[in-house]
C-alpha positions, 0 to 999 in steps of 0.5 A: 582576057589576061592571064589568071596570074596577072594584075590588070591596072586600068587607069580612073583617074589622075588628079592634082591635088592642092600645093602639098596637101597634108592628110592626115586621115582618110573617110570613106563613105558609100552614098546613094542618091535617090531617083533625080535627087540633087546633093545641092550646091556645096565644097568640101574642107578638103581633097574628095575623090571617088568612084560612081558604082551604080546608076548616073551622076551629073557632075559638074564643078562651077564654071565646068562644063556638066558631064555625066558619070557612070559606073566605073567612073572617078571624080576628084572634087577639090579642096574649096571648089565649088560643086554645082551639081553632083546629081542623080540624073536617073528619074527612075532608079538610085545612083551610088558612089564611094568617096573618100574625103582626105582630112588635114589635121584637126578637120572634123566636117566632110562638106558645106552646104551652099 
């Protein structure tokens, strides 16, 4: 256990973002997906990168493998990507996580339905 006067810093995430992007504002947003509900096939306008706090998710960005996230786990969707599934894969309880969506100038929509 580390010294009450220390800061742990543990690593989530290193993620690359698109060449140089310009943000120009952050939103943040606490979603929780029901029991085995799907977000459906979509892409963001822009960078979103996150943390799963409760439950499962299945995460899987096109042409990636499926993998699963739990609590404490970051993702990074990227700008244009296509996210095939970002899941709850828990038939019995919610899952929720936070995302924070890197708006450029002028954008305004948070995702794309595909």
């Amino acid at each position: 256990m580390p010294a009450r006067d220390s800061i742990v810093r543990e690593p989530l995430l290193a993620a690359a973002l698109a060449a140089a992007p310009t943000v120009e504002r952050v939103r943040a947003a606490r979603i929780e997906l029901g029991p085995l509900q799907e977000s459906g096939t979509h892409r963001h306008p822009c960078d979103v990168v996150g943390l799963v706090t409760s439950g499962s998710i299945r995460f899987q960005p096109e042409g990636e493998p499926a993998r699963l996230l739990g609590p404490g786990d970051a993702f990074h969707e990227p700008a244009g990507a296509t996210i095939a599934h970002f899941d709850n894969a828990l038939d019995e309880e919610p899952a929720t996580f936070v995302a924070f969506y890197l708006l450029p100038p002028g954008e305004t929509e948070l995702i794309e339905m595909l």
